[in-house]
C-alpha positions, -999 to +999 in steps of 0.1 A: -770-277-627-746-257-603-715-233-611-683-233-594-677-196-583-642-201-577-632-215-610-665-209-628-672-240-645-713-251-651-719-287-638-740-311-649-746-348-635-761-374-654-765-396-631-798-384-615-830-398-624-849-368-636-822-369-665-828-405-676-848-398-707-826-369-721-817-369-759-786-356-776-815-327-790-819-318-752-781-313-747-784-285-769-809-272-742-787-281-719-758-255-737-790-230-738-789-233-700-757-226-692-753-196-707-780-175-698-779-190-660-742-187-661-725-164-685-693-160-684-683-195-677-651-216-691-659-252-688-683-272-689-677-304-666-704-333-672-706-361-649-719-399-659-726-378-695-724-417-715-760-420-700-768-400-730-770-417-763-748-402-787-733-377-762-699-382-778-714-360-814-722-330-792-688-332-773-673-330-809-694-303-818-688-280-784-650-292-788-651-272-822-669-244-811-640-238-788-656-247-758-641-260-729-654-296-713-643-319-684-661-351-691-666-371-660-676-405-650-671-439-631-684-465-652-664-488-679-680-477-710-657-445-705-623-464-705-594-449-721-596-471-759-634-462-760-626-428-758-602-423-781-631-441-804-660-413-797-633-385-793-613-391-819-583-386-804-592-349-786-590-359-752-565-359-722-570-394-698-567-385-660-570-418-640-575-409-604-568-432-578-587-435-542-568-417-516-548-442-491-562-439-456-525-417-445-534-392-477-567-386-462-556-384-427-531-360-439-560-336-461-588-338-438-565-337-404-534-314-410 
């Protein structure tokens, strides 16, 4: 777990292997976590989170409670239509593309 200082957002990644067994019980010692190591924080981002069985209840749950998540990931189980399924509907799809090799030239060189 890490926060962002600049925009103060509490990261958590999934896709480690120390995190393989985790239950949707331990996300709720996951939200535990993040606010006494990181009070004051506005989002919550969690990366590869569908590694968790039923991760899309607690979403719901943390969605109502008025916080605010960035849900991560790279693998096809979080496609746009299966979304919509576990959100119902209370999401906003961002499909980033890889840079060309000119875009990165043009960040990493100018």
């Amino acid at each position: 777990m890490s926060l962002t200082q600049r925009n103060k957002s509490a990261l958590l990644n999934f896709d480690d292997e120390r995190l393989i067994s985790l239950s949707t019980d331990d996300l709720n010692t996951v939200l535990q976590v993040f606010l006494e190591l990181y009070p004051g924080f506005e989002f919550m981002i969690f990366d590869e989170i569908q590694n968790v069985k039923g991760w899309e209840l607690f979403l719901n749950r943390m969605r109502r409670n008025k916080y605010k998540i960035i849900v991560t990931g790279s693998n096809a189980n979080l496609l746009s239509r299966e979304m919509a399924t576990h959100l119902t509907g209370r999401y906003n799809d961002h499909v980033l593309f890889p840079m060309s090799f000119r875009e990165f030239l043009y960040r990493y060189f100018c």
